[in-house]
N, C-alpha and C positions, 0 to 999 in steps of 0.2 A: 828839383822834383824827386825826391828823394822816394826807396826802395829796393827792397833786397832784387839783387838780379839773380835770373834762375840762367837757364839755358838760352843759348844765341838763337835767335829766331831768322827766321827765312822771311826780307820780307817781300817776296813777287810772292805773287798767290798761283794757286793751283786752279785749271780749268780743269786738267784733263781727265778731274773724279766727274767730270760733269759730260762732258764729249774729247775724247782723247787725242790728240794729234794735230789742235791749232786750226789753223784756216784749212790743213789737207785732213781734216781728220774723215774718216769713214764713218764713223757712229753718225758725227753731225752729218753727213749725206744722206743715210739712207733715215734718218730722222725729220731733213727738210724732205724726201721723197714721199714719205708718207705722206706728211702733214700735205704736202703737193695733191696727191691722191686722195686722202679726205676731204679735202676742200672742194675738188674738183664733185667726190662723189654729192657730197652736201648741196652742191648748184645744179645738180641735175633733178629739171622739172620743180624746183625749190618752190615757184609760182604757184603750178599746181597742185601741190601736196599743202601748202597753205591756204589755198581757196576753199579746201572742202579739209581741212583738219579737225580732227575731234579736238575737244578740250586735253587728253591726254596725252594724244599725239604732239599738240603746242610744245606742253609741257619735256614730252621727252627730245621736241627741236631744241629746247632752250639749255637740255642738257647739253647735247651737241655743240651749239654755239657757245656755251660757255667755257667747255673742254678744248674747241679749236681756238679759244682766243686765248686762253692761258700757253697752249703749243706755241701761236705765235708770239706770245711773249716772251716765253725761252730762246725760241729763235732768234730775235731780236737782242737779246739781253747777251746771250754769247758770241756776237757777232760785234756787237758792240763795246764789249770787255775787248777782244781781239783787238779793234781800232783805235781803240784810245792807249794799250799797250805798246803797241809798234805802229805810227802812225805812218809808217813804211809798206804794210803789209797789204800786198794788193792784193792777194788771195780774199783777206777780209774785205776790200774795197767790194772784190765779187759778190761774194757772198752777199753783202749787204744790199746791193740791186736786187738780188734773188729773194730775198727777203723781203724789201719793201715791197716787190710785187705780189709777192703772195700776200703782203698785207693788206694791199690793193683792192685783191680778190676778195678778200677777206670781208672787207669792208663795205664793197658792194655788198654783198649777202646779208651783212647786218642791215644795212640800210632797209633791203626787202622786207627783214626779218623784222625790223622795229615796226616800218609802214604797217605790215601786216598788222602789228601789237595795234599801231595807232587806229584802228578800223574797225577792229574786233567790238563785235554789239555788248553794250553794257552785261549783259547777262553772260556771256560767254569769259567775258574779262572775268568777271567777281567769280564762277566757277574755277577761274585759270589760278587763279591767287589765291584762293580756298585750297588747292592741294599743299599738302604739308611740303614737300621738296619745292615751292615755288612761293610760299612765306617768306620766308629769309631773305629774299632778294626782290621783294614787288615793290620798295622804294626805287632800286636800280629799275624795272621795268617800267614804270608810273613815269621818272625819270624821258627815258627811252622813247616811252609813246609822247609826252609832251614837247621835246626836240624832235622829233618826225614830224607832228604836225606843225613845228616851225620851219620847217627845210625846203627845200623844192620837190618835187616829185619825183618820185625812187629811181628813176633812172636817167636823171636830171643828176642827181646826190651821185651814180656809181659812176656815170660819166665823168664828174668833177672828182673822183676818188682817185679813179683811173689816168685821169691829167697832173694830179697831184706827183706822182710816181716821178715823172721823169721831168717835171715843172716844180712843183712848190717845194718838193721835198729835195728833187734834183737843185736846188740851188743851195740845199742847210748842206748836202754832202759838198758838194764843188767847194764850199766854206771851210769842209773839214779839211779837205784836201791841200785847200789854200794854205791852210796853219800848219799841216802838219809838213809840209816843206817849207816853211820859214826855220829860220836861224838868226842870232845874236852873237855876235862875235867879241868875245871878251878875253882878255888877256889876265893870266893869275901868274902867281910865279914864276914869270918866263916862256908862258905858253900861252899860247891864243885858243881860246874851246871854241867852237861853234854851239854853243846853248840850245835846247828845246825851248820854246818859248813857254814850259813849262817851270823850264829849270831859271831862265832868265827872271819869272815874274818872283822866284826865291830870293834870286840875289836883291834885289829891289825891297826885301826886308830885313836888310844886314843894318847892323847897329852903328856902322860906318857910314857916313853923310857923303863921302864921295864914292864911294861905289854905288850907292843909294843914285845919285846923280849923274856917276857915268851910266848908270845901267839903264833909268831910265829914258834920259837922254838917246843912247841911243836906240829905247824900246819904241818910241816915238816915232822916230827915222820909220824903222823898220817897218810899224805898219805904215805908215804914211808911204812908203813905197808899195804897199799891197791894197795899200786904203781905195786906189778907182774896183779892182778888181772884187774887194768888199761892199763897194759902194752896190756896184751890180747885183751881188747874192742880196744887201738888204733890200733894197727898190723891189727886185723881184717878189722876193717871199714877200711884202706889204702889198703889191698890186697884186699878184695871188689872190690874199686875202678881202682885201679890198674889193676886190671885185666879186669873188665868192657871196661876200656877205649882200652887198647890190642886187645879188641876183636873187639870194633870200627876204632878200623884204629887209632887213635890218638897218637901221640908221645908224646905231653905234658901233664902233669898232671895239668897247668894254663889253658888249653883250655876249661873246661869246668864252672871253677871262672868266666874266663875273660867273656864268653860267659854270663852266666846267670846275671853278673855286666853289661852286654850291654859296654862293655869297651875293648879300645885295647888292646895291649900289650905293643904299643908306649906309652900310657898314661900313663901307670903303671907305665914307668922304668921311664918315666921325671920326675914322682912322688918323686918316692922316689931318684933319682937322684940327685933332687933339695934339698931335706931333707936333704941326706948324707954329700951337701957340707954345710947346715947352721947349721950342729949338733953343733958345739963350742960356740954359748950362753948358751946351754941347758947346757951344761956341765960345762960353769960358774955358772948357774944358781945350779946346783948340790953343786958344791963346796960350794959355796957363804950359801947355805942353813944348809949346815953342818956344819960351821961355825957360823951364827947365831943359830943351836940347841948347842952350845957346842962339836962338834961331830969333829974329825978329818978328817973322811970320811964317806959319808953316808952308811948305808946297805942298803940291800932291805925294810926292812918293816920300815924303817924311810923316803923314799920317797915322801909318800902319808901323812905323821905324819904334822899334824895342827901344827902349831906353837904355846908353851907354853903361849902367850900372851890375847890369846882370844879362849880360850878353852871352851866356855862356849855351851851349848845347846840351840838348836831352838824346837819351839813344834812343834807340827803337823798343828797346828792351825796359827801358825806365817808364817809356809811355804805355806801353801794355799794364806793368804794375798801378802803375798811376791809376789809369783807368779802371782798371777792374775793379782794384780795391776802393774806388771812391762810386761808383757804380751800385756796389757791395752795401755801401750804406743806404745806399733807397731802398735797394731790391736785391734780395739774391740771385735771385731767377737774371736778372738783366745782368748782374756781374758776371753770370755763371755762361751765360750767352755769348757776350763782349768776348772773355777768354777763350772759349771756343773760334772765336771768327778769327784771331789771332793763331792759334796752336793749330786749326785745320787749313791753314792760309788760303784764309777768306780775302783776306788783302793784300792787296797791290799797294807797295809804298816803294818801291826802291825808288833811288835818287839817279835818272840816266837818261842819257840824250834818246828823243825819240820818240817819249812820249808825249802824246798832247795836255795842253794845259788844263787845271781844274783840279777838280775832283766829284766824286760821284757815288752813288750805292744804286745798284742793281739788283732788283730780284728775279730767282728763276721759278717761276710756280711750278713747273714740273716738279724737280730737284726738289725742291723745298728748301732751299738756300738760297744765301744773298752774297753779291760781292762786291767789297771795296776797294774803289780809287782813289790814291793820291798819291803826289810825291813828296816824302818824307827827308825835311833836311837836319832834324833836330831842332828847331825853333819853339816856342812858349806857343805860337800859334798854329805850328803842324801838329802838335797835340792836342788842340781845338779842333782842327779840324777831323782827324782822329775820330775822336770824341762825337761829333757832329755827324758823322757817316755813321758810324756805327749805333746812334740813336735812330736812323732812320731804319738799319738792317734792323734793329729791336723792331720797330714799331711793322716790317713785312712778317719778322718772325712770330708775334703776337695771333697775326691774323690768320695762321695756321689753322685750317681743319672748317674756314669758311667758304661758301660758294664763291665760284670765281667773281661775278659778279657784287657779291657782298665785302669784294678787297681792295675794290675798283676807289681807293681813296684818294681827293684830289691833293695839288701842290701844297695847299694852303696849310692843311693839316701835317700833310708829311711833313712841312719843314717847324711845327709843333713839337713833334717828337725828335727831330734833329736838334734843336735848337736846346730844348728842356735835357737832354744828357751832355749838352756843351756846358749849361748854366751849374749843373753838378759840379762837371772836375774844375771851373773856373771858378765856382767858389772854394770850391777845397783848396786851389792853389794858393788864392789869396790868405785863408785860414793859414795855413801851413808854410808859411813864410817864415824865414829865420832871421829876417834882416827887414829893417824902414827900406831901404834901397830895395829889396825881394820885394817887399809890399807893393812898393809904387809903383813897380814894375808889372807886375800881375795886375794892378787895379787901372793901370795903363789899358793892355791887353783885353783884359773886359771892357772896359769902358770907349776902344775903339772899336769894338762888335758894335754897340749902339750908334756911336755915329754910322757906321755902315750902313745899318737898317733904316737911320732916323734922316740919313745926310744921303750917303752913294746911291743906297734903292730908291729913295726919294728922287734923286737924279735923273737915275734912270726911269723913272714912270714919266718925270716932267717931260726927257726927253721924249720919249715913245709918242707919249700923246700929241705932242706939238709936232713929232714926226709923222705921222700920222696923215694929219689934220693937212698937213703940207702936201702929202705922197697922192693925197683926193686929184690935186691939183696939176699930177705929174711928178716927172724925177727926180731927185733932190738929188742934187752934186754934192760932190765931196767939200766943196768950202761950205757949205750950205748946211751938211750935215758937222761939221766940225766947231759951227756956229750956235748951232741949237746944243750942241750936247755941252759947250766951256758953259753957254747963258744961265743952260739946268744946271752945272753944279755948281756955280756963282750962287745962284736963288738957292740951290741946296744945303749950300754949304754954309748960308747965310756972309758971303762974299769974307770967309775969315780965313782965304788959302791967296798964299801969293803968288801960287800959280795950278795950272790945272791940267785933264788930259783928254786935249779936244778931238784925239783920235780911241777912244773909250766906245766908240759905237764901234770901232773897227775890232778891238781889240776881247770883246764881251763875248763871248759865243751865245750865250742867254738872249741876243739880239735876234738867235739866227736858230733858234730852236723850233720847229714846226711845228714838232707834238704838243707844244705849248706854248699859245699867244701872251702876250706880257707877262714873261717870265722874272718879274721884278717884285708886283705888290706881295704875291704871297710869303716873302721872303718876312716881311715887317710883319706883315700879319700873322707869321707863324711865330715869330719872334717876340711879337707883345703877348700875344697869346696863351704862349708857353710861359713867360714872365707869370701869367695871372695865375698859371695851375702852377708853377710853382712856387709861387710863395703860398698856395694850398698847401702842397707837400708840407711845408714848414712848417705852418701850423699845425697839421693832421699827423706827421710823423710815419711811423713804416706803415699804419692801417692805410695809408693812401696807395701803396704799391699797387695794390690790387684793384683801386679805383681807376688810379692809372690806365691799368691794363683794359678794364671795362671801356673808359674813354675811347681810346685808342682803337680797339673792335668794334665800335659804334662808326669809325670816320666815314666809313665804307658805304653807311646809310643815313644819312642825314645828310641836312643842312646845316652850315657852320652854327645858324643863328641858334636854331633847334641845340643841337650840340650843346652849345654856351647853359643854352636855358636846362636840360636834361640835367649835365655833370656838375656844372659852379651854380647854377642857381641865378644868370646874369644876362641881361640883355644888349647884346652887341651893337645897337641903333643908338643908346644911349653913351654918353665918354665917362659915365660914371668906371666903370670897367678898364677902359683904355687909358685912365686917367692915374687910377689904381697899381695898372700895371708899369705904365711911364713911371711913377712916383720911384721904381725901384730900382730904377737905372737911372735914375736925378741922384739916388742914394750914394751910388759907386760916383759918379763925378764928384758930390761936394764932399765923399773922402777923400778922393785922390787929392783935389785944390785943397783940403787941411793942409793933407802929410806934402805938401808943396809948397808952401809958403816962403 
């Protein structure tokens, strides 16, 4: 990945431009004090300042609630950077209770506050939405009122908000806690490390087939020894849920995904409909790759394995260049962004025990800045991911200078804009290749992102649903759960791995995420999606930057489908679209199987 290197970069990132002094800091104290004390003020008689509210008065609550829930976002967002930093730091553990309570509170209050919305006599609504500060956000309120009058009764909803706290959400933390004291114990030149199971899931993409297999061998083990303790936090979070929705009236457990993806249930099923019937390149593409590692059939942890040929490392300093400058070609603006989040270290990459596994981007709506997670080992694919975070900080930076409520964009799209600044520097890379061997290696690398989306989230949804559907019924044990998840990625995988990772439910933290029920489809659907806008890009050249940018500030209000139909001109029910955008990742598989033969 070639580029002039400038100056050695720092890569931990900085909080302390944001709240100074970590989990002890003071700014963040007397910052949750406030927000404590606003909140508190905001609930006093909140009922009856609603019952008899002028139309303007509505209007200046909704200022309110819009400014306390951006506060709580910051709140959350740096407490959460903290945790996934030092997954040691029980300051941040604190903090974090204190946090979700006030979001608790929070919470209840919106509830009122929607009810309220949901009640409001037709005439008093269309005055409320007629004032110019309350335009820009009445898809998110229209929104609002239509899921209130799905819900239970407001204080039916703050009570379940309230249980949430030290119940639903209390068992995604007990999860985090779980992970972040695991270890992998691995032996390198002479020395035994004890691994972050951040750092362990690194080594498991080394170009070496046995460290590849000692490591995940014993990644296995390892959950499998925390696997009952997992088994508890999922069962719980799903009968949470489950039970929640029982008491809502609802019969699906997709209803409230679909809802909060702003997505149908038509679109979902043409999705992956359209998948199912073009799985058979992927599954050349498996073979074919097993074949060039010497391998009869692939396993699981030889999937994602570089190819022997260009195993070599990128620095931290190559992948900044990389980035920007192929960023630079869409847009200036998004290059000129990218380098900033590097040079003001906006990111968290160092490579060190401690931290929890993943990666992530955060934003702070106070601050007006975003921060990114991951840990950076030099890999073709830590540059993806790179790449992939810092499209999602593009896509919060974008939304700059709109109402809180108007940024409120769900997963589906975010991972649109994540996914579309990966597909940039991953074709650049393969452009930019100096060697057949460089080629095939990059078009490797691209080409197993698609099975991911098309194969692993695939997996994962099969699993979830059939988890589900079982959890109605009571608790699902660990053999039970370790059965459902091998059977999904066999059917996923279209049965072309010779072995698989039937501790994957344990191991996923996306399993165990509260703020977001099936945290799996919008991954593909962000993924095909961005596919379609970009081969627009392609065709339209830099005039598209700026449509780009249009799209993007749209996410916030709309519906996916609307969206589709608005920007490309394309309707999301039909697979003409998803079909278009498959075709372009069938492209990169029957180059690779060429330059393979």
């Amino acid at each position: 990945m070639p580029g002039p290197l400038r100056e050695k970069l720092n890569p931990t990132w900085d909080l302390d431009s944001i709240f100074a002094g970590g989990s002890r800091s003071e700014t963040f104290a007397a910052f949750l004090s406030d927000l404590e004390r606003d909140t508190d003020a905001f609930a006093t008689d909140l009922q009856q300042r609603l019952d008899g509210a002028t139309v303007q008065a509505l209007a200046d609550m909704l200022e309110t609630v819009q400014d306390l829930a951006s506060r709580q976002r910051e709140a959350g967002a740096f407490v959460s950077c903290l945790g996934a930093a030092d997954a040691t730091d029980a300051g941040a553990k604190e903090l974090r209770g204190r946090v979700s309570g006030i979001g608790a509170k929070l919470g209840g209050l919106f509830t009122t506050f929607d009810a309220a919305l949901a009640n409001l006599p037709e005439a008093t609504w269309t005055a409320l939405v007629a004032i110019p500060s309350v335009q820009s956000v009445r898809f998110s309120l229209e929104e609002r009122r239509r899921r209130s009058k799905e819900r239970m009764a407001p204080d039916l909803e703050r009570l379940a908000t309230d249980l949430m706290v030290d119940g639903y959400h209390g068992w995604s933390q007990l999860y985090d806690t779980i992970v972040g004291r695991m270890t992998l114990p691995y032996e390198e030149n002479g020395r035994v490390q004890a691994l972050s199971m951040g750092q362990a899931h690194n080594k498991m993409l080394s170009a070496d087939k046995e460290v590849r297999d000692e490591v995940f061998a014993k990644w296995e083990k390892v959950w499998a020894e925390n696997a009952e303790l997992c088994a508890d936090a999922l069962n719980r979070i799903a009968g949470f849920r489950l039970a929640l929705y029982r008491h809502r009236g609802w019969d699906s457990f997709l209803k409230e995904p679909l809802d909060v993806n702003r997505m149908d249930l038509e679109t979902l099923e043409t999705m992956w409909g359209v998948i199912a019937d073009h799985k058979q390149p992927f599954i050349d593409y498996l073979e074919r790759k097993a074949k060039v590692l010497g391998l009869e059939k692939l396993g699981w942890s030889d999937v994602e394995a570089p190819l022997e040929q260009t195993s070599r490392t990128v620095s931290y300093e190559e992948a900044r260049d990389f980035i920007v400058q192929h960023f630079g070609r869409f847009s200036p603006r998004m290059a000129e962004f990218a380098n900033h989040c590097f040079e003001a270290r906006w990111i968290e990459a160092e490579d060190r025990p401690g931290k929890r596994p993943g990666a992530f981007c955060t934003s702070f709506p106070v601050s007006e800045q975003t921060r990114v997670f991951t840990t950076f080992s030099g890999t073709v694919g830590n540059v993806s991911t790179l790449a992939h975070e810092l499209g999602h900080a593009y896509h919060q930076h974008v939304m700059k200078g709109l109402p809180r409520f108007a940024q409120n964009y769900a997963m589906n799209v975010a991972e649109t804009a994540s996914t579309f600044a990966e597909m940039i520097t991953a074709d650049a890379a393969v452009r930019q290749a100096t060697s057949d061997a460089e080629r095939v290696s990059l078009l490797d690398d691209k080409v197993h992102r698609s099975v991911a989306m098309f194969m692993n989230i695939h997996a994962r949804f099969l699993f979830e649903t059939r988890f589900y559907e079982e959890r109605k019924r009571g608790l699902v044990s660990v053999a039970r759960l370790c059965e459902l998840m091998t059977e999904a990625q066999r059917e996923a995988y279209g049965g072309a791995l010779a072995t698989y990772h039937p501790h994957f439910w344990a191991s996923k933290l996306h399993f165990y995420i509260t703020g977001t029920p099936f945290y799996n489809f919008p991954y593909t659907f962000g993924y095909l999606f961005s596919t379609g806008i970009y081969a627009r890009s392609l065709e339209e050249g830099a005039a598209f930057a700026d449509r780009y940018v249009a799209l993007l500030r749209d996410t916030g209000s709309m519906r996916v489908e609307d969206l589709a139909q608005k920007h490309l001109g394309v309707d999301l029910h039909r697979p003409d679209f998803w079909e278009s955008s498959i075709a372009l990742a069938i492209a990169d598989v029957e180059e690779f199987l060429r330059r393979t033969e």
